[in-house]
C-alpha positions in Angstrom: 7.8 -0.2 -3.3 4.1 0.3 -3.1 2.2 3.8 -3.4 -1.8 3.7 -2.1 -4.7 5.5 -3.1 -7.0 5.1 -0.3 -10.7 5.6 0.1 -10.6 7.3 -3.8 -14.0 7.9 -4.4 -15.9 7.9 -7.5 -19.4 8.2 -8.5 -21.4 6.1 -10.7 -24.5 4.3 -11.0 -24.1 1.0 -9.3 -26.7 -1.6 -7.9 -28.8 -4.2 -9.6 -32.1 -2.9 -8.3 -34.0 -0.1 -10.4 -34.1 2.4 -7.2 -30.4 2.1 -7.4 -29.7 2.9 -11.1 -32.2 6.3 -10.3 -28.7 8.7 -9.5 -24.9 8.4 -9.6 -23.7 7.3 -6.1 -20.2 7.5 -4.5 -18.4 4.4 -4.5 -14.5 3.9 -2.6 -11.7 2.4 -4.3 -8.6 1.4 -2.3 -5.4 0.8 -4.3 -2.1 -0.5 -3.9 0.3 -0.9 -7.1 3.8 -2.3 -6.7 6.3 0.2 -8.7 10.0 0.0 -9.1 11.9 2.2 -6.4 12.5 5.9 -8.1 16.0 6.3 -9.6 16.1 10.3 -8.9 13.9 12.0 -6.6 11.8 13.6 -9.5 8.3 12.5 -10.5 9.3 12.0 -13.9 11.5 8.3 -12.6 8.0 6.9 -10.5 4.2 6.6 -10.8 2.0 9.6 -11.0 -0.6 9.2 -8.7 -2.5 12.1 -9.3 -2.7 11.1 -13.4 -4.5 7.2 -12.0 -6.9 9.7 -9.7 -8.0 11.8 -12.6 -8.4 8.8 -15.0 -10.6 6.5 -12.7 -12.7 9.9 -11.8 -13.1 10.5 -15.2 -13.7 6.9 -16.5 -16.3 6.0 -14.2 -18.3 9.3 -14.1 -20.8 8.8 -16.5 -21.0 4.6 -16.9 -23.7 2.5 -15.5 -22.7 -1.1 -13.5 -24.6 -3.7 -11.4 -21.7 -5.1 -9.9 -18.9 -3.7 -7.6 -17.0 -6.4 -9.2 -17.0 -5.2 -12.6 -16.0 -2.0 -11.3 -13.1 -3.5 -9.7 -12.1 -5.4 -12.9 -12.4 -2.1 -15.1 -9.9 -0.3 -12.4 -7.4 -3.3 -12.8 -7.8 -2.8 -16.6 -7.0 0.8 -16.5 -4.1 0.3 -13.7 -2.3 -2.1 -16.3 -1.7 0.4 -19.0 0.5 2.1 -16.5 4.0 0.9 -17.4 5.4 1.3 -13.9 2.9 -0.9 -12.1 4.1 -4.2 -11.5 1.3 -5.9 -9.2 -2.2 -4.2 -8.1 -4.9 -4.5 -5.2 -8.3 -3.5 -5.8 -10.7 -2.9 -3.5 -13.9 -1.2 -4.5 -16.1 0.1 -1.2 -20.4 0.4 -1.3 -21.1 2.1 1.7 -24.9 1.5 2.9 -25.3 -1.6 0.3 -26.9 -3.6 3.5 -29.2 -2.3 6.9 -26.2 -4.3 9.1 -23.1 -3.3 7.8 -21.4 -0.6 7.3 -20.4 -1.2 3.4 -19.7 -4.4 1.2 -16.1 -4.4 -0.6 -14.7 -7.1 -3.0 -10.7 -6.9 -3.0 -9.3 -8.0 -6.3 -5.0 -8.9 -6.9 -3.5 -8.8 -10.1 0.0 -9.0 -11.5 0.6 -7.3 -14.6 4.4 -7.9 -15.2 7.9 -9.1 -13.5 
């Protein structure tokens, strides 16, 4: 089973350029994690969503990165201490990065256990 948490968004100071690191700016993180199907319909037998929304809000709100990559490697980290999750994709959105396109994403897949 997968669960998705799409277009979370978080703010932090991203971007390489001075200008960039002047205020906290919303970034968008889409995320799948593979869980085990639930053994009762309760919450208590399957992932908490809402505790890996308030735990990525909170982590990222007052740290300072240059690269949506890093970003994307400290949301895998934090997705792995949840016992549940199996397998994750990462994909960390930065809207109005470029004049042409509408954002630049890097999608990152990890597997965390069998």
């Amino acid at each position: 089973m997968f669960i998705r948490l799409c277009e979370l968004e978080i703010l932090t100071t991203i971007g390489h350029y001075d200008w960039e690191k002047e205020k906290a700016r919303p970034l968008f993180l889409n995320i799948s994690v593979e869980v085990p199907d639930p053994t009762q319909d309760k919450l208590e037998h399957t992932l908490n969503y809402e505790e890996i929304e308030q735990r990525l809000i909170d982590f990222f709100k007052d740290k300072n990165y240059d690269l949506i990559e890093t970003v994307g490697l400290e949301t895998l980290h934090i997705l792995s201490e949840f016992e549940l999750i199996k397998k994750a994709e990462v994909e960390v959105i930065k809207k109005g990065a470029l004049n042409h396109c509408s954002h630049v994403s890097i999608l990152i897949t990890r597997s965390f256990r069998s």
